[in-house]
N, C-alpha and C positions, 0 to 999 in steps of 0.2 A: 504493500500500500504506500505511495506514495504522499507527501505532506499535503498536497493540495486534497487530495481524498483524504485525509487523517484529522482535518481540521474539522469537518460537519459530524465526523464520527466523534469526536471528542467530546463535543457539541449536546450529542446524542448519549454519551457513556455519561456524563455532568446530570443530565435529566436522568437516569439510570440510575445514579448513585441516590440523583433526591428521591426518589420513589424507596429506595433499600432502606433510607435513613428514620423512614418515616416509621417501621416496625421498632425501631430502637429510641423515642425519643417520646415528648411528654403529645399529644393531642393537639394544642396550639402550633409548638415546632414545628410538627406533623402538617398542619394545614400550610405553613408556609411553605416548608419544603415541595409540598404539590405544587403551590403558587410559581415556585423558582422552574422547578421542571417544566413548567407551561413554558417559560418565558423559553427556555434552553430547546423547547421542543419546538418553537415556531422560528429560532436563531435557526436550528442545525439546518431546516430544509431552506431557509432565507440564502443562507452562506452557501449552501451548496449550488444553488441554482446559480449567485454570482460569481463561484469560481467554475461553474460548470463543471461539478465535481459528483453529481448524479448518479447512482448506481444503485443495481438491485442487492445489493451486500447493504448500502445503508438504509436503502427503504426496507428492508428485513429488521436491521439492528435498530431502528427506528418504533418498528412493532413490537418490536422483544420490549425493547424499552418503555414504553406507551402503556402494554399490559401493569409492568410494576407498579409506575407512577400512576396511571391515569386508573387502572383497575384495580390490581391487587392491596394498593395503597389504599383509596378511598375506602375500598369494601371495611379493610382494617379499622379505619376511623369513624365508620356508620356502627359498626359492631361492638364499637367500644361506646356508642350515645344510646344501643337498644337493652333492654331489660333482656337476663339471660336464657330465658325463655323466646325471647324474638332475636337475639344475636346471630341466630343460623343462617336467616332471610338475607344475610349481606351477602353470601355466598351467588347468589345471582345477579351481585353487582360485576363480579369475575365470571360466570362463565356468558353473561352477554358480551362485557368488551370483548374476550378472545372471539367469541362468533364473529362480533363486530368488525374484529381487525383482521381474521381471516377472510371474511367476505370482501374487505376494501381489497387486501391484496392479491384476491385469485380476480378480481374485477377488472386491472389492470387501471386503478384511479376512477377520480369521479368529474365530471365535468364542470358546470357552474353551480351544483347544491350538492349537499350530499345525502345520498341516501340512507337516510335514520341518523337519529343522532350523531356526531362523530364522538367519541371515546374521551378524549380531552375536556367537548363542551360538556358532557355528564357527569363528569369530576366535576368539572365548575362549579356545576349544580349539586352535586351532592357539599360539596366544601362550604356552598351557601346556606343549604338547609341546617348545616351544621352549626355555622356561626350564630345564626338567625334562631335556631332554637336555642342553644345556651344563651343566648341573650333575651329570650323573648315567654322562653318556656307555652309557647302557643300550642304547641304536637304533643299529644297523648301517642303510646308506641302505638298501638293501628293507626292510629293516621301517619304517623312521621316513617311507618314501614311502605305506605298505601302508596306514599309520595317518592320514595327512594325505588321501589320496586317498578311505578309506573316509568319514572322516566328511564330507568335499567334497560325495561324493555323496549325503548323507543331503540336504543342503540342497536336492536335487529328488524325495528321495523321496516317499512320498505316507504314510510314518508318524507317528502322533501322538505330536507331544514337550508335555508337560505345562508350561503356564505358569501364570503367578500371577494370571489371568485367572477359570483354573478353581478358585478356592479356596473359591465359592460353587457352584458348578456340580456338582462331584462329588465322593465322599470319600477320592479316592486323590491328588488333587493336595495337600493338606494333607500325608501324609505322605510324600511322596515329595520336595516339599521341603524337610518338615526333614530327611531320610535323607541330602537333597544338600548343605544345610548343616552340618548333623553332621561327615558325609566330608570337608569345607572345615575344617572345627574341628580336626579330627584329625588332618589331617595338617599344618595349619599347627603344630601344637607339636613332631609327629613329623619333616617334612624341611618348610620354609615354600618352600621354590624346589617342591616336589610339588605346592602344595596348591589351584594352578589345574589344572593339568592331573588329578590324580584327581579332581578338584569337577566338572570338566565329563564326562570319562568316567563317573562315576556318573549325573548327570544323563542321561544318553546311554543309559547300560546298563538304568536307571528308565523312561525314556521309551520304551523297545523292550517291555518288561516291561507299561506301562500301554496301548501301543497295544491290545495283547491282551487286556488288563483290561477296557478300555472297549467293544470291538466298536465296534456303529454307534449315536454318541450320538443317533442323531435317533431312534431306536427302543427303546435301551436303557435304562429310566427307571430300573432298579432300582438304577444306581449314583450315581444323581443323589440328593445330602444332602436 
């Protein structure tokens, strides 16, 4: 492997290591370290693409890595807020990301949305639920399981969630993420422990909304800008 290929890998082992750290460290650490691996996870494919340094070696080590931080992680830290009677239930936080990220990669990619959840955006959301209840104590365990278990299974559904992909592509993805940024604006002045978890529920509640918007993009030209 040469340096210019070793640097998104790097990139990618950094997000890798924050997902391991999070088994060994207090719940809050935990959430940040997820936080940090986002950022390492959106660097590695950024960098790679600028040095043109692409390959199926790091969209593999990319997945390996994505499962710890983005699945195995979270599950860890839901299971540690549910009564040990409902702690089992996170277990489907893990085996939807793996479906998840198997099916992204026998796909060969996604075009301007992706289909079900992406694995990262679900963490988000469970990291919000998380904050959001220790600060708010609103979730009794049926509902705070009802809520982590539904959007799990978004991550194998087959509905289109809007990314920043499609900003060229159609005219609903422009507003729908400033409506999700807004929502982020909002409630960071209003309660800031809220302001992940309604950021990603709107996102969510958008993305259900554009599925229907969009129909079948390979047909439907008349939403394309």
């Amino acid at each position: 492997m040469n340096i210019k290929n070793a640097i998104p890998s790097a990139l990618t082992c950094a997000n890798l290591v924050c997902g391991f750290l999070v088994f060994i460290v207090d719940i809050n650490s935990g959430i940040w370290l997820i936080l940090l691996g986002a950022l390492f996870d959106v660097f590695d494919g950024a960098v790679a693409r600028w040095l043109n340094a692409q390959s199926k070696f790091g969209g593999e080590l990319d997945s390996l890595a994505d499962m710890v931080t983005f699945g195995a992680a979270p599950a860890f830290l839901i299971a540690h807020e549910l009564d040990e009677n409902w702690e089992f239930l996170s277990v489907i936080i893990v085996v939807t990301a793996a479906l998840r990220l198997a099916r992204f990669n026998i796909s060969g990619g996604e075009q301007y949305y992706f289909k079900g959840l992406a694995v990262p955006a679900s963490a988000l959301f469970f990291l919000g639920l998380i904050i959001f209840n220790q600060n708010s104590l609103l979730f009794d365990y049926p509902l705070f399981s009802i809520l982590f278990i539904f959007v799990a299974l978004l991550n194998v559904s087959s509905i289109k969630m809007f990314s920043f992909k499609g900003l060229r592509k159609d005219k609903w993805t422009g507003l729908f993420l400033a409506m999700t940024m807004l929502s982020v604006l909002i409630a960071s002045f209003v309660n800031l422990a809220s302001a992940l978890f309604i950021g990603m529920s709107v996102y969510i509640i958008l993305s259900v909304i554009y599925h229907f918007l969009l129909g079948n993009p390979e047909s439907n030209n008349n939403l394309e800008s």
